[in-house]
C-alpha positions in Angstrom: 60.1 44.8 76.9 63.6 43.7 78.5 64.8 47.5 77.2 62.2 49.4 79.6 62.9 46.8 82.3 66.9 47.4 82.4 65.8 51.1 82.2 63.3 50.8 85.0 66.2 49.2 87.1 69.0 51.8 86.2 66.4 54.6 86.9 65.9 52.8 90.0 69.7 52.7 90.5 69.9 55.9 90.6 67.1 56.9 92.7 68.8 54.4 95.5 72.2 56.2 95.4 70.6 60.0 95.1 68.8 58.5 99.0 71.9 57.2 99.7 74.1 60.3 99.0 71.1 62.7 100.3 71.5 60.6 104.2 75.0 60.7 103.9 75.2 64.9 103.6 72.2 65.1 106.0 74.7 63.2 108.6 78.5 64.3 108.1 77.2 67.8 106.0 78.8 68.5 102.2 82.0 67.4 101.2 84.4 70.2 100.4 87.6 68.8 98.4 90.8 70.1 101.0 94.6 70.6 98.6 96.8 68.0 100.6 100.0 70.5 100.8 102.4 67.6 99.2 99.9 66.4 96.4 102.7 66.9 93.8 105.3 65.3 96.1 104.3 61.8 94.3 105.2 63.3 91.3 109.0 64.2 92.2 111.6 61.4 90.8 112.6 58.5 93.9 115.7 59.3 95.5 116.9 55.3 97.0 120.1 57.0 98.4 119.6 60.4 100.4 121.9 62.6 99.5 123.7 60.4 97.1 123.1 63.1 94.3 124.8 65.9 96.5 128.1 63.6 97.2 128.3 62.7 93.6 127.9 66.0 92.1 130.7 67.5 94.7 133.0 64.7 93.3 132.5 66.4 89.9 133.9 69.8 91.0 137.8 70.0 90.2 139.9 71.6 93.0 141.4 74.7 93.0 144.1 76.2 94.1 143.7 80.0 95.3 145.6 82.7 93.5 147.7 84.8 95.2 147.2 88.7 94.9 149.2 90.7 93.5 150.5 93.6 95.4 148.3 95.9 93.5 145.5 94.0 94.4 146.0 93.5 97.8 146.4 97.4 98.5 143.2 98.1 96.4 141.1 94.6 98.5 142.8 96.4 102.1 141.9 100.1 100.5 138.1 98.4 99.9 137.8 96.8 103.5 138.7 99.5 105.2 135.5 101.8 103.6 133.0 99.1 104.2 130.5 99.7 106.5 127.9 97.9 108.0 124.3 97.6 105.9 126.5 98.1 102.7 125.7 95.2 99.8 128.6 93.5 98.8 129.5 91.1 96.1 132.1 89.5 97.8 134.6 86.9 95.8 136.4 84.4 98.0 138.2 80.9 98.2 136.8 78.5 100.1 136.8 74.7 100.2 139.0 74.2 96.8 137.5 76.2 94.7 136.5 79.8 94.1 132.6 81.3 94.7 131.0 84.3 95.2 128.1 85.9 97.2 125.7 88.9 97.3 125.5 90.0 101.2 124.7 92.7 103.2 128.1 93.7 106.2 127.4 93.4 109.8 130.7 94.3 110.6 134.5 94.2 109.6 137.4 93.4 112.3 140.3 94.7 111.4 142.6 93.6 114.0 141.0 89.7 113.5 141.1 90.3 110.1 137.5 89.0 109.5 134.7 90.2 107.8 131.5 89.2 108.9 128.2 89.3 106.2 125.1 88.5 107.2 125.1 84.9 106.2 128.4 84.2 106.5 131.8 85.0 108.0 135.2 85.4 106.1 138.8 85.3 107.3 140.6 88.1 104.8 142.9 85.7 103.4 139.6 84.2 101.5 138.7 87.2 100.1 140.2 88.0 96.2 137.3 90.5 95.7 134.8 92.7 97.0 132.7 95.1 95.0 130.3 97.5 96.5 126.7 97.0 95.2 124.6 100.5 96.7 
């Protein structure tokens, strides 16, 4: 007997919260679950000190010193400059802030009389530049 009456009251429970959930979508309409755009953001590991990770990781780089070019080199880098033209993809090998990189970039235009090449992100003085090898 006290099994059917817990199972009367459960059944009646239920009935209660299928009203109950029935008048709430009669009012505000279904629910439709929306992706919050930076769900997974509370996933990603605390950072206490902004940009502490950069700083630390740019004291871990050795300086550099930039190599000279040999005279052979520097006629073959002015020979290259000079048949650049603009929309040509370059992978361009330069010296800046002590150590050596390189880059992937498209020319907007070379001044030869500045001595400056200009890519499309970036601009390089020609004293930078140890390499540049045409890509197209």
């Amino acid at each position: 007997m006290h099994s059917s009456t817990a199972h009367s009251s459960e059944t009646a429970y239920q009935r209660i919260r299928r009203k109950e959930l029935s008048l709430r979508v009669a009012r505000r309409g279904e629910h439709h679950a929306r992706p919050h755009p930076n769900r997974a953001r509370q996933f990603l590991p605390f950072a206490a000190l902004k940009g502490f990770s950069e700083t630390a990781h740019l004291k871990e780089v050795i300086p550099e010193k930039q190599c000279e070019l040999t005279p052979a080199e520097a006629v073959i880098l002015s020979h290259r400059v000079s048949t650049l033209r603009r929309g040509d993809t370059v992978l361009v090998q330069f010296f800046e802030a002590d150590s050596h990189r390189q880059t992937v970039d498209t020319v907007l235009w070379v001044d030869l009389a500045a001595k400056i090449l200009r890519l499309k992100n970036m601009t390089l003085a020609f004293e930078q530049i140890t390499a540049i090898i045409l890509k197209n």
